[in-house]
C-alpha positions as CSV (number, residue, x, y, z in Angstrom):
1,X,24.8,110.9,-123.1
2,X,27.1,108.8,-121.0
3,X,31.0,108.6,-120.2
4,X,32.4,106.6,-123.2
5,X,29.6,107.7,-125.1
6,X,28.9,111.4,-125.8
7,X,29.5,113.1,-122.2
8,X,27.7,114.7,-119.8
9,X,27.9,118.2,-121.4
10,X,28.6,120.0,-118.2
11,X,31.7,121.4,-117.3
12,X,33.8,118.4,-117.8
13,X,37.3,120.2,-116.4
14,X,35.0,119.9,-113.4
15,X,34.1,116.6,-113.6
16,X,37.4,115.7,-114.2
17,X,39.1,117.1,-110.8
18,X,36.4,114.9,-109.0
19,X,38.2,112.2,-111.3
20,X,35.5,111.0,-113.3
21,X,37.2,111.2,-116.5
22,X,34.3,112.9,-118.7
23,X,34.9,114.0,-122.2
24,X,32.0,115.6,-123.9
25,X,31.6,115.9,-127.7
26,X,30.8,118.7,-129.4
27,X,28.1,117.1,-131.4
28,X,25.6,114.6,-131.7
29,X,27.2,111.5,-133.3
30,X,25.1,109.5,-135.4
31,X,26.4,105.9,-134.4
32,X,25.9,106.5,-130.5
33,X,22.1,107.1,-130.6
34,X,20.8,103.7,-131.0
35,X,20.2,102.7,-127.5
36,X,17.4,100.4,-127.3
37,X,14.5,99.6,-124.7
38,X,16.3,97.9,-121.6
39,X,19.8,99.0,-122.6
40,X,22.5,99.8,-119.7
41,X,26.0,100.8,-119.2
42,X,28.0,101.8,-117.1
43,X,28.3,105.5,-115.6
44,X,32.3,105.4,-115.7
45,X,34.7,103.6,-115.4
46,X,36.3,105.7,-112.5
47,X,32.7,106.8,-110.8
48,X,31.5,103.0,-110.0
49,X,28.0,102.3,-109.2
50,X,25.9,104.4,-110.8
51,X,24.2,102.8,-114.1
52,X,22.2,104.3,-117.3
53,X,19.6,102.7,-118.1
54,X,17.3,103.5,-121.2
55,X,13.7,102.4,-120.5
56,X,12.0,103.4,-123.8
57,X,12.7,105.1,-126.9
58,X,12.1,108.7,-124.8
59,X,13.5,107.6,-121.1
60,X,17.0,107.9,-119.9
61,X,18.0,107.1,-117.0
62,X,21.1,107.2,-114.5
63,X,20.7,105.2,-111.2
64,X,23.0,104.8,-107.8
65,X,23.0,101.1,-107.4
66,X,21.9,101.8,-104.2
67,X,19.1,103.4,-105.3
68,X,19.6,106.7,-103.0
69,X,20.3,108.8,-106.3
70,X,18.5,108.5,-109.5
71,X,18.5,111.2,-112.4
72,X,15.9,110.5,-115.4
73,X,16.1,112.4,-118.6
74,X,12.3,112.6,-120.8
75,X,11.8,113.4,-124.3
76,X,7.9,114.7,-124.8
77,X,6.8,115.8,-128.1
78,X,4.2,118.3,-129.0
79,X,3.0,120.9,-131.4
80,X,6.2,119.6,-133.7
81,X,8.5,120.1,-130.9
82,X,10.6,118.0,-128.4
83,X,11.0,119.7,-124.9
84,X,13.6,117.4,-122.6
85,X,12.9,116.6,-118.8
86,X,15.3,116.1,-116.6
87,X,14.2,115.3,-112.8
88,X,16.6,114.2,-110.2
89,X,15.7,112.8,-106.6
90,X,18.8,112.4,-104.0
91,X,17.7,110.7,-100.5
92,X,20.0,111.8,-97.9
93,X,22.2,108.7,-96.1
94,X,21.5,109.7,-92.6
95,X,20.8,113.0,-90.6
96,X,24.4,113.9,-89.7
97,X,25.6,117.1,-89.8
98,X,28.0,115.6,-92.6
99,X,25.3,114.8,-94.7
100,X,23.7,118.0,-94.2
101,X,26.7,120.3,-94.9
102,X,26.8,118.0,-98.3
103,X,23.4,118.2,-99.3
104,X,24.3,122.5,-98.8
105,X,27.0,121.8,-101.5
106,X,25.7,119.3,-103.8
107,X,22.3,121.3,-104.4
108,X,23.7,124.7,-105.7
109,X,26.8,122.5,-107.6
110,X,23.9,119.7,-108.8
111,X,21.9,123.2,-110.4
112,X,24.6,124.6,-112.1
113,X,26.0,121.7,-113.5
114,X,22.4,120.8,-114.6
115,X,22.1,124.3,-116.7
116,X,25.5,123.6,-118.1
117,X,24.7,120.2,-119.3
118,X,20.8,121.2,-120.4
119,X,22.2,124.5,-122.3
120,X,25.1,122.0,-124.1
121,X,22.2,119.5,-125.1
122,X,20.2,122.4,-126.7
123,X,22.9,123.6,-128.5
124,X,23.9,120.2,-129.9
125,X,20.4,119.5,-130.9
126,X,19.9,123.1,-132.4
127,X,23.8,122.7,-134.3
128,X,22.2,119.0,-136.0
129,X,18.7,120.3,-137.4
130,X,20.7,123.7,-138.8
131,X,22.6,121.1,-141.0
132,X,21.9,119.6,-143.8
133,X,19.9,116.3,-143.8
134,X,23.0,113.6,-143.4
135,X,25.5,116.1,-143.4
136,X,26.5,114.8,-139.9
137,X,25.8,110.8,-141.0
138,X,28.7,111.0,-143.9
139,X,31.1,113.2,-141.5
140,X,30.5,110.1,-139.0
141,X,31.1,107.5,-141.7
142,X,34.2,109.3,-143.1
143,X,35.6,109.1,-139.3
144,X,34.9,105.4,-138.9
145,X,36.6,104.5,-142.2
146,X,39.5,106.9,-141.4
């Protein structure tokens, strides 16, 4: 996940008339999953200061650098399954009726941008174990050497 990496998944002509310049793929790609523990980048290079931040093999993270916003993403496995968390927590800036009115906005728009993104990681997860083991490692390599 991550602009400059694999998107958000969302609706990204949304994203993109808040100017956030998000293009998600339409698959997983092999040679973008290697983050390690303690990796960051950027969130975008138009949206400054938010951060990702992977924390362990299972843990992503996006974080304001404020701290008022953070979003973490989970991976738990069980019973030969892996469900994915994702948990948000926004602090309001102040009691104004500003920030009110857009926290009324931002919670409905936050939920169904969160379904959009969730549904979109499904089906990219579901599209790579319907295919044959590597199938999506050679299509990767044939695009780097192309």
């Amino acid at each position: 996940m991550g602009p400059g990496r694999g998107g958000v998944y969302t609706y990204d002509w949304i994203e993109n008339l808040l100017g956030l310049d998000v293009h998600s793929v339409d698959r997983i790609i092999p040679g973008l999953q290697q983050l390690q523990e303690g990796t960051s980048f950027c969130s975008s290079r138009v949206a400054r200061g938010c951060a990702w931040r992977c924390s362990s093999r299972s843990v992503l993270s996006l974080r304001s650098d404020d701290s008022r916003w953070v979003w973490t993403f989970e991976l738990v496995e069980r019973d030969g399954s892996t469900r994915l968390i994702s948990r948000n927590c926004i602090a309001m800036g102040g009691s104004s009726l500003g920030d009110r009115l857009g926290m009324l906005v931002m919670e409905p728009g936050s939920l169904v941008m969160e379904r959009k993104m969730l549904i979109g990681i499904r089906q990219r997860g579901d599209r790579l174990a319907a295919e044959p083991a590597g199938a999506e490692a050679e299509e990767w390599s044939r695009a780097l050497a192309a």
